[in-house]
MARBA-3410 file (N, C-alpha, C, O; in Angstrom, 1 decimal):
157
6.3,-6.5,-13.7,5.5,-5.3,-13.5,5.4,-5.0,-12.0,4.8,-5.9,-11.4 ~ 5.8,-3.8,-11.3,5.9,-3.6,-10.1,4.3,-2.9,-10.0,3.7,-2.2,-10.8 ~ 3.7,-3.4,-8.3,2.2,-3.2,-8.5,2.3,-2.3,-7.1,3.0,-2.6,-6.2 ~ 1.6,-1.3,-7.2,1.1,-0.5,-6.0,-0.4,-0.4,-6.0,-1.2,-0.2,-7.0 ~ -0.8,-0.7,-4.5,-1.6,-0.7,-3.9,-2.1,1.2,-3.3,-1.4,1.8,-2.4
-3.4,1.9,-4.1,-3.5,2.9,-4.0,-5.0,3.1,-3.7,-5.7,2.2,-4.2 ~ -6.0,4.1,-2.9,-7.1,4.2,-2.8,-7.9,4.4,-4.2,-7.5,4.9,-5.3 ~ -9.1,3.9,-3.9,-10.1,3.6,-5.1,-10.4,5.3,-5.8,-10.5,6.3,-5.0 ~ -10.3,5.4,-7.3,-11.5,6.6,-7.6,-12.5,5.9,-8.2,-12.6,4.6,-8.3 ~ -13.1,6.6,-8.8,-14.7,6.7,-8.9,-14.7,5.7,-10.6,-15.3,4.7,-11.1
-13.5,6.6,-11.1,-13.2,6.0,-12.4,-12.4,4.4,-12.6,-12.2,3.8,-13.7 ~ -12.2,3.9,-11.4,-11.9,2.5,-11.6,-12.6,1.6,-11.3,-12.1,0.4,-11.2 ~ -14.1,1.8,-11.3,-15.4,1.1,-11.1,-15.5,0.5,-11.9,-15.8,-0.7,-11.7 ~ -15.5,1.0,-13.5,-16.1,-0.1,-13.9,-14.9,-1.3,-14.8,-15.1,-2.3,-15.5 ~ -13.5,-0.5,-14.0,-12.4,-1.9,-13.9,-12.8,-3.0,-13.2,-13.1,-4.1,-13.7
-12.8,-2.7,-11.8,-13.5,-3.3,-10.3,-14.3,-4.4,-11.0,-14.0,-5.6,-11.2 ~ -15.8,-3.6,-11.4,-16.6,-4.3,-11.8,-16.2,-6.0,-13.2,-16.7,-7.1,-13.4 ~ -15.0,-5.3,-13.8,-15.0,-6.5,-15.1,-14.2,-7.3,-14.1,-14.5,-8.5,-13.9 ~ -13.0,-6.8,-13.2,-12.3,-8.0,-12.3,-13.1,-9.2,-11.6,-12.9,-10.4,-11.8 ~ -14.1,-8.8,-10.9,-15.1,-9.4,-10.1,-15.3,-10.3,-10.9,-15.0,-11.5,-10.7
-16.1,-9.6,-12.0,-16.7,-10.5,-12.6,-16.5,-11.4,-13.5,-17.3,-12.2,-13.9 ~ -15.0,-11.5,-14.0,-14.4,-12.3,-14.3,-13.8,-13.2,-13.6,-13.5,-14.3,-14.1 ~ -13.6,-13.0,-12.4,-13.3,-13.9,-11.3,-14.2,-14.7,-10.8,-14.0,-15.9,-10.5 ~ -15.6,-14.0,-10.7,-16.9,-15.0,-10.3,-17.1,-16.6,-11.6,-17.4,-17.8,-11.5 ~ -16.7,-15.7,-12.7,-17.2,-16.7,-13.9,-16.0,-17.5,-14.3,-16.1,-18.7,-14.7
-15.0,-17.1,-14.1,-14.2,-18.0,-14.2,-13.5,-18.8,-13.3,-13.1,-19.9,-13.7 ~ -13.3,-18.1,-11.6,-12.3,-18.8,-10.8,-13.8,-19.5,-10.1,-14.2,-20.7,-10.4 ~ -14.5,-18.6,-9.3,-15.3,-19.1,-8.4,-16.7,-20.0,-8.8,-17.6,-20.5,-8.1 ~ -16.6,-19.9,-10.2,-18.0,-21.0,-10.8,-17.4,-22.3,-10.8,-18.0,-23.1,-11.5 ~ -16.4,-22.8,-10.4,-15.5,-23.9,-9.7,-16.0,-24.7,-8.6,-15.8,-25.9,-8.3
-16.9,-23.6,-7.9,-17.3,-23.7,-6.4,-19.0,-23.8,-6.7,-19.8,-24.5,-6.1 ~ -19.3,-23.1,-7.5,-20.5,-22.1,-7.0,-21.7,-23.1,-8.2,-21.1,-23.7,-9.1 ~ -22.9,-23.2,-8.3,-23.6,-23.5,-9.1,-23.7,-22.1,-10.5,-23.4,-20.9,-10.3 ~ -24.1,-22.4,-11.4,-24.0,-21.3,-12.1,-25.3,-19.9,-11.9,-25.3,-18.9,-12.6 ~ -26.5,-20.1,-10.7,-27.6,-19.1,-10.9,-26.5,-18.4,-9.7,-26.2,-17.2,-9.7
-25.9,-19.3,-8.8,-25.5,-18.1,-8.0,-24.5,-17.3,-8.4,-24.5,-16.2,-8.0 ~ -23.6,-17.9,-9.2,-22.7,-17.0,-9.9,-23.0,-15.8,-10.8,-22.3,-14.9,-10.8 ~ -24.1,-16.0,-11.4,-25.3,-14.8,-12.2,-25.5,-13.9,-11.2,-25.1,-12.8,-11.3 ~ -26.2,-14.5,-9.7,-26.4,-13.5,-9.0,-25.2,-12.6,-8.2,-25.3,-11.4,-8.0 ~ -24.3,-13.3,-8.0,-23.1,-12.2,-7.7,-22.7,-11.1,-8.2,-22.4,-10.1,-7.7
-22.5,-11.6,-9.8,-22.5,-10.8,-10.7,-23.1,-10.3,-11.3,-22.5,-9.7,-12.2 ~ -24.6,-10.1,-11.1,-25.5,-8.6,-11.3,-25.3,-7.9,-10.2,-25.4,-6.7,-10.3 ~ -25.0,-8.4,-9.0,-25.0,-7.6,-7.9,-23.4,-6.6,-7.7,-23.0,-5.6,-7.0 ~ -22.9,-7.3,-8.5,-21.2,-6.6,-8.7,-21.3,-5.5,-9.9,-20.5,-5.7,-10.8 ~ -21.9,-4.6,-10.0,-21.7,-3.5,-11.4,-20.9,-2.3,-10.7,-20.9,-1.9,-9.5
-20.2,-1.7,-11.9,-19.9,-0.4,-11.6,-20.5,0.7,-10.8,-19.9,1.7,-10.3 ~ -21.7,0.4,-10.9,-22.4,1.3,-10.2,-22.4,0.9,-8.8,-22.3,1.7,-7.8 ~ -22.5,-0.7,-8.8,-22.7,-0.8,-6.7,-21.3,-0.7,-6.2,-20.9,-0.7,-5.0 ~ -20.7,-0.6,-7.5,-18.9,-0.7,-6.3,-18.9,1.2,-6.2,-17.9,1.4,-5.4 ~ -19.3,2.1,-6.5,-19.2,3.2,-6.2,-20.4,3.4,-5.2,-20.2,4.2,-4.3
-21.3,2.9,-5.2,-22.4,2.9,-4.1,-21.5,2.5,-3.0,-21.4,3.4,-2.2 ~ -20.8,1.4,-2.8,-20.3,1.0,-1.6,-19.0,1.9,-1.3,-18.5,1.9,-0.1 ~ -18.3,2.6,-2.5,-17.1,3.8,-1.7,-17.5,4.8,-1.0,-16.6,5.4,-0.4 ~ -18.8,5.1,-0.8,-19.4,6.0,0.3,-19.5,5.7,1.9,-19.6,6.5,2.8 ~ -19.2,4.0,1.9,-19.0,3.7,2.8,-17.8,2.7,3.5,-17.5,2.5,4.7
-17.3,2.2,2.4,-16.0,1.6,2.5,-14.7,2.3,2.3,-14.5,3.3,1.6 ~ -14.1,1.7,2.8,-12.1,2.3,2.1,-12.0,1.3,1.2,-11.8,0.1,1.6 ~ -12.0,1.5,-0.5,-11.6,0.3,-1.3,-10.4,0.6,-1.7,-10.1,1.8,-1.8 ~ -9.7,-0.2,-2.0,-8.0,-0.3,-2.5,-7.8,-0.9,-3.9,-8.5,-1.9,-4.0 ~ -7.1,-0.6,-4.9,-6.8,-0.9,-6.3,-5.3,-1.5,-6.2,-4.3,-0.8,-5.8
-5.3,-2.3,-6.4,-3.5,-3.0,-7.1,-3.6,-2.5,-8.5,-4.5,-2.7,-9.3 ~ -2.2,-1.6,-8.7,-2.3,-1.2,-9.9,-0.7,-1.2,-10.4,0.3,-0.8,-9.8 ~ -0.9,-1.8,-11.7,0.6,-1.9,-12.6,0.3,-1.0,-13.7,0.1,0.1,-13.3 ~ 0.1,-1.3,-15.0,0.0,-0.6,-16.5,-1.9,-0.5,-16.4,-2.5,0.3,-17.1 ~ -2.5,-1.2,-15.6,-4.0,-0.8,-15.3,-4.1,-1.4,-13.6,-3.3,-1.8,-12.8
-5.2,-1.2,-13.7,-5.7,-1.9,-12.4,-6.5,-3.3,-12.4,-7.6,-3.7,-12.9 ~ -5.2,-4.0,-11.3,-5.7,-5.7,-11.4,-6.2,-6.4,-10.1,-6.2,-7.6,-10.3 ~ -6.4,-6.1,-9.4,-7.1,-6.2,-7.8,-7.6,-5.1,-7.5,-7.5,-3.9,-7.9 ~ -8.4,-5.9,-6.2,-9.4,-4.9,-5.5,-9.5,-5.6,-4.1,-9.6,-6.8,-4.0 ~ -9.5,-4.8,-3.1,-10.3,-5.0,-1.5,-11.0,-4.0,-1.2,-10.8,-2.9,-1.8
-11.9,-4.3,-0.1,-12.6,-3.3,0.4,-12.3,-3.4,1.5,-11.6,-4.4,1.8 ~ -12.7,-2.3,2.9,-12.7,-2.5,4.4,-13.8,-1.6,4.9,-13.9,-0.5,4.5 ~ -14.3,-1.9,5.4,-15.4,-1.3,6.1,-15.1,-1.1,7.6,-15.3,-2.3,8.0 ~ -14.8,-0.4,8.8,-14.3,-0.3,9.9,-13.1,-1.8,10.1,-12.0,-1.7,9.7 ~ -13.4,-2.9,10.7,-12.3,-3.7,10.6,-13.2,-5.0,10.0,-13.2,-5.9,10.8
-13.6,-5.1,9.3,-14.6,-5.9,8.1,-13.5,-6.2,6.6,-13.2,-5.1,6.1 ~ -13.1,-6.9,6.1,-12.7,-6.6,4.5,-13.9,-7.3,3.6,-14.5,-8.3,3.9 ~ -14.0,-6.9,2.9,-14.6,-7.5,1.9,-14.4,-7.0,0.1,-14.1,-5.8,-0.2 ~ -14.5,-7.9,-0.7,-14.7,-7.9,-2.1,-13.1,-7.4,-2.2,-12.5,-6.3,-2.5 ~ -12.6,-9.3,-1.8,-11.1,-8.8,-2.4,-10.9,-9.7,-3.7,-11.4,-10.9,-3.7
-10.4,-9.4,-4.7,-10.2,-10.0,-6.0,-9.1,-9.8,-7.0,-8.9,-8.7,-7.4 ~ -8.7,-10.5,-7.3,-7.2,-9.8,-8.1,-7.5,-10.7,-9.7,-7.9,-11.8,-9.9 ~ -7.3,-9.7,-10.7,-7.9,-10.2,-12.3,-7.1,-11.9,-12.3,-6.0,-12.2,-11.8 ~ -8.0,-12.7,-12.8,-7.0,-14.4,-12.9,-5.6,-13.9,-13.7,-4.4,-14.2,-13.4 ~ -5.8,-13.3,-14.6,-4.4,-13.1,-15.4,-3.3,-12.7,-14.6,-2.2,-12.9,-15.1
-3.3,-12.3,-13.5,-2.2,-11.6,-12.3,-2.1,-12.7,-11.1,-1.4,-12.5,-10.1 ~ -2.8,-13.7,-11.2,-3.5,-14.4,-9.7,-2.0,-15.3,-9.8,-1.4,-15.6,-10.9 ~ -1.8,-15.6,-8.7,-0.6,-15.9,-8.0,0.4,-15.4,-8.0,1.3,-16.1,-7.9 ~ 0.7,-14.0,-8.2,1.5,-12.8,-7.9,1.9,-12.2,-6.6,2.8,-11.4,-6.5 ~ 1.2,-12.6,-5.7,1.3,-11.7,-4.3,0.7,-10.5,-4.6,1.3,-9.6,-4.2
-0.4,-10.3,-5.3,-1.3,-8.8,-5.1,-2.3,-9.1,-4.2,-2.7,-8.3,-3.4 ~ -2.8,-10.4,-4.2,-3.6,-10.4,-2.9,-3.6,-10.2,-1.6,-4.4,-9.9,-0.7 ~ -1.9,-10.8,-1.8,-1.5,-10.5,0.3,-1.1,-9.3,0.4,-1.3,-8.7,1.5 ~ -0.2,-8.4,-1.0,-0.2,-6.8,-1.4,-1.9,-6.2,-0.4,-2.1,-5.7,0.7 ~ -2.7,-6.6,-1.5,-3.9,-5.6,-1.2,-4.0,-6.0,0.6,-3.6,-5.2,1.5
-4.5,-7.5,0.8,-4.6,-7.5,2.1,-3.8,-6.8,3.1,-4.3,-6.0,3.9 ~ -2.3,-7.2,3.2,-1.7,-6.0,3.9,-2.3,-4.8,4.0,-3.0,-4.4,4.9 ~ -2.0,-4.2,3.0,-3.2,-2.9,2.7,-4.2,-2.7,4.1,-4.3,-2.0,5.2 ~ -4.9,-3.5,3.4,-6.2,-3.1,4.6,-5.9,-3.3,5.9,-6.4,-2.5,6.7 ~ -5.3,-4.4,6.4,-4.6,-4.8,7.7,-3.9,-3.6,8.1,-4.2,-3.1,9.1
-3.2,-3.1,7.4,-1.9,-2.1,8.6,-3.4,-0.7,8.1,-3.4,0.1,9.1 ~ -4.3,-0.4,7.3,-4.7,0.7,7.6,-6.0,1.0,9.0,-6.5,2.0,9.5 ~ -6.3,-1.1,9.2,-7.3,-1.2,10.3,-6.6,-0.8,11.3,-7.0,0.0,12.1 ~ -5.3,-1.5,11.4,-4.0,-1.4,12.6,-3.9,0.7,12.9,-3.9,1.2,14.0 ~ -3.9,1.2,12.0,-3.9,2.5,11.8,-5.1,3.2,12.7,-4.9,3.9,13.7
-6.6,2.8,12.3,-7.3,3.3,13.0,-7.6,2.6,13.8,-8.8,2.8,14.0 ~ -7.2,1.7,14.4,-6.9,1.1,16.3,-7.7,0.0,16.4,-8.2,-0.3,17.4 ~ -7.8,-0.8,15.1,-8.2,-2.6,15.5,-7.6,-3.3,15.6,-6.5,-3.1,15.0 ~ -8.0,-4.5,16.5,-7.2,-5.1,17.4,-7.2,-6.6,16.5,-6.4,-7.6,16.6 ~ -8.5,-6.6,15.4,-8.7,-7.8,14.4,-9.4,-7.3,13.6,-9.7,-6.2,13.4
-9.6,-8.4,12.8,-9.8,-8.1,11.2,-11.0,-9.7,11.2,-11.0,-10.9,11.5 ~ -11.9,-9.0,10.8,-12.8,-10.4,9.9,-12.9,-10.1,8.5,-12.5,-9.1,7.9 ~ -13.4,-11.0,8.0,-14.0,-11.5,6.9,-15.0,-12.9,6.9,-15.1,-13.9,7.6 ~ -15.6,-12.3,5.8,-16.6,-13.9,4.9,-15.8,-14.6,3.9,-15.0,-13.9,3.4 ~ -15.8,-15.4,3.6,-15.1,-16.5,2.6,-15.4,-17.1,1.5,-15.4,-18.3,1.9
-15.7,-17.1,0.2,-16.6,-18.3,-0.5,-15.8,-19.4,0.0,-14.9,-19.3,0.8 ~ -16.4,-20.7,-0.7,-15.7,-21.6,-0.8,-14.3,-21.4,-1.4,-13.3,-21.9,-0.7 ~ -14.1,-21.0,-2.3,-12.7,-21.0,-3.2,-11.9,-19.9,-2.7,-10.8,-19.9,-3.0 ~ -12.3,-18.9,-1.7,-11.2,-17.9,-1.3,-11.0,-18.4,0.3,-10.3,-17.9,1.1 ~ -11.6,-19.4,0.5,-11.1,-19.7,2.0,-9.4,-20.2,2.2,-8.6,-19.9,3.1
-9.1,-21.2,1.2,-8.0,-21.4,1.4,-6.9,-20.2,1.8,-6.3,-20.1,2.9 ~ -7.0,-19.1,0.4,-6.4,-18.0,0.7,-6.5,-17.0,2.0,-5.7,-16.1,2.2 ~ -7.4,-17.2,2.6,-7.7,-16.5,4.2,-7.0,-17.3,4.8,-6.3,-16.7,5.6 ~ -6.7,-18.6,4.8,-6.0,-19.6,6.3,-5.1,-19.5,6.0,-4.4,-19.6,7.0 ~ -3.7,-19.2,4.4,-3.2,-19.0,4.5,-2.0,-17.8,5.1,-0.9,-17.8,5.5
-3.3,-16.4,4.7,-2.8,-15.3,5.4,-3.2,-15.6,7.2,-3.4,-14.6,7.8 ~ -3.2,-16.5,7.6,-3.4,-16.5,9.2,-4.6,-16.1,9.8,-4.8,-15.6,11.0 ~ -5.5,-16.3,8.7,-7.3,-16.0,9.2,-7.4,-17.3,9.7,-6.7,-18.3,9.4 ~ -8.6,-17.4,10.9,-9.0,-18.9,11.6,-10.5,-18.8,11.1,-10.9,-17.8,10.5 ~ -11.1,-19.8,11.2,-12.4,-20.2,10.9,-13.1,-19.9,12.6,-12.8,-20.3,13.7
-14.2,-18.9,12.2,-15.3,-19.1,13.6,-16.2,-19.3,13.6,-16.8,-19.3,14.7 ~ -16.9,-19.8,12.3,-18.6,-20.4,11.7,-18.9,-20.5,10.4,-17.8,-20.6,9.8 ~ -19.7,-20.5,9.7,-19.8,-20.9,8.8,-21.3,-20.6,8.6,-22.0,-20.9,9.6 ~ -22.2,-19.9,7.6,-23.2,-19.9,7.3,-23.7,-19.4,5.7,-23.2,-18.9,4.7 ~ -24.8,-19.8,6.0,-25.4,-19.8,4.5,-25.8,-18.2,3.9,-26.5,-17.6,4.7
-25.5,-17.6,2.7,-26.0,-16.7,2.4,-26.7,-16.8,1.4,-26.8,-17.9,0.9 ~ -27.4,-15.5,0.6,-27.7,-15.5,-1.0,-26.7,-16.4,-2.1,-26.9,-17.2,-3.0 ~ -25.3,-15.7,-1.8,-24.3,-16.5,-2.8,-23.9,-17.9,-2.2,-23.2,-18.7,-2.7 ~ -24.4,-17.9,-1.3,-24.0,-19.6,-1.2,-23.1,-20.2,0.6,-23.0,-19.4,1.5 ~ -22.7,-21.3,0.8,-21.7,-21.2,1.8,-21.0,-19.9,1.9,-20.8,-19.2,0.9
-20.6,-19.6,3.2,-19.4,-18.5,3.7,-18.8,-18.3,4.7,-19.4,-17.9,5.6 ~ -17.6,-18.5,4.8,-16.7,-19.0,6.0,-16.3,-17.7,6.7,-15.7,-16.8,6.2 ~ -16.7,-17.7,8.0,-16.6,-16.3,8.8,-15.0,-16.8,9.2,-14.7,-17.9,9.5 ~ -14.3,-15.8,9.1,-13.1,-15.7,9.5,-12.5,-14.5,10.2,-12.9,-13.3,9.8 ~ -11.6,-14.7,11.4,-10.6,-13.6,12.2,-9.2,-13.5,11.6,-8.7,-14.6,11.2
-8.7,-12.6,11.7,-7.2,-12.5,12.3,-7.0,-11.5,13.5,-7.4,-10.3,13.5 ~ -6.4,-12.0,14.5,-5.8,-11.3,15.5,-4.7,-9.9,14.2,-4.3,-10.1,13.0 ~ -4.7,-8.8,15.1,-3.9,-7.8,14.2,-2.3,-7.7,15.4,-2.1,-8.3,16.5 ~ -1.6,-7.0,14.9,-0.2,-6.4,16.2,-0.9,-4.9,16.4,-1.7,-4.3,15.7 ~ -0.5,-4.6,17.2,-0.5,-3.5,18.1,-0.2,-1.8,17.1,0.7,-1.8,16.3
-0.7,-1.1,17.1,-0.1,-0.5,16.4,0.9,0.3,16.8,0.9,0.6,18.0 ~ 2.3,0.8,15.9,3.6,0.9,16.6,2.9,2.2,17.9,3.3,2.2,19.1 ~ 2.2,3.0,17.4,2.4,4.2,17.9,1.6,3.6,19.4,2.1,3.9,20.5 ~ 0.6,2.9,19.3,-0.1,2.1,20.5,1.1,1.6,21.8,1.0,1.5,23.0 ~ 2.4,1.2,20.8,2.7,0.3,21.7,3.5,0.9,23.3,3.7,2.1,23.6
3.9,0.0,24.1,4.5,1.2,24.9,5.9,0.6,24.5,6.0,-0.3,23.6 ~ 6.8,1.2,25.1,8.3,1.8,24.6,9.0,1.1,25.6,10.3,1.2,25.7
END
């Protein structure tokens, strides 16, 4: 199934919303005790992922439906997730690219993110470094960088 990476509508919320939350209960309750996994996932509804496109650029991986999701907030990503049934496909590093060449677009020089425990691996292997580590509502969370390239049109000649 060939997957493209396309901006969020309004009507893939409450997709968004079942991906998450299948991913909290089934990949990331691996990590997580089970109240905090409850709380992620009341806090993940269709309704807060369209609360948050007022202020984020969210992105959809989509084949025959839509099976991932990221967000970016200036050079911030967050609530990236791809359905387990698709997970080890390369839609993750799909979506991430995504947001990397669109931060690279509007002229950042890096990219952060937060991490649970179970998505940190996947940040170090896209070339995210660890810069701290702190406690939130959901639990541990690994603050992470990547340096970005230049963007072509930035570069000189």
């Amino acid at each position: 199934m060939a997957i493209r990476v396309r901006l969020f509508h309004t009507g893939d919320a409450p997709r968004i919303a079942e991906i998450v939350q299948r991913c909290l209960r089934e990949v990331n309750s691996r990590d997580h005790p089970q109240h905090v996994i409850d709380t992620m996932c009341a806090h993940f509804t269709a309704e807060r992922v369209i609360e948050l496109s007022a202020s984020r650029l969210i992105y959809v991986a989509e084949g025959d439906r839509v099976v991932g999701t990221v967000s970016r907030e200036g050079n911030k990503v967050y609530t990236m997730f791809v359905d387990p049934d698709f997970a080890g496909r390369g839609i993750g590093r799909q979506l991430m690219q995504q947001v990397q060449d669109s931060a690279v677009c509007d002229g950042y020089d890096h990219m952060e993110t937060g991490a649970s425990i179970t998505a940190h691996g996947f940040y170090l292997r896209l070339g995210y470094t660890d810069v701290r580590t702190s406690e939130t509502e959901f639990g541990l969370n690994y603050i992470l960088c990547k340096t970005l390239p230049l963007a072509k049109a930035a570069r000189p000649l």
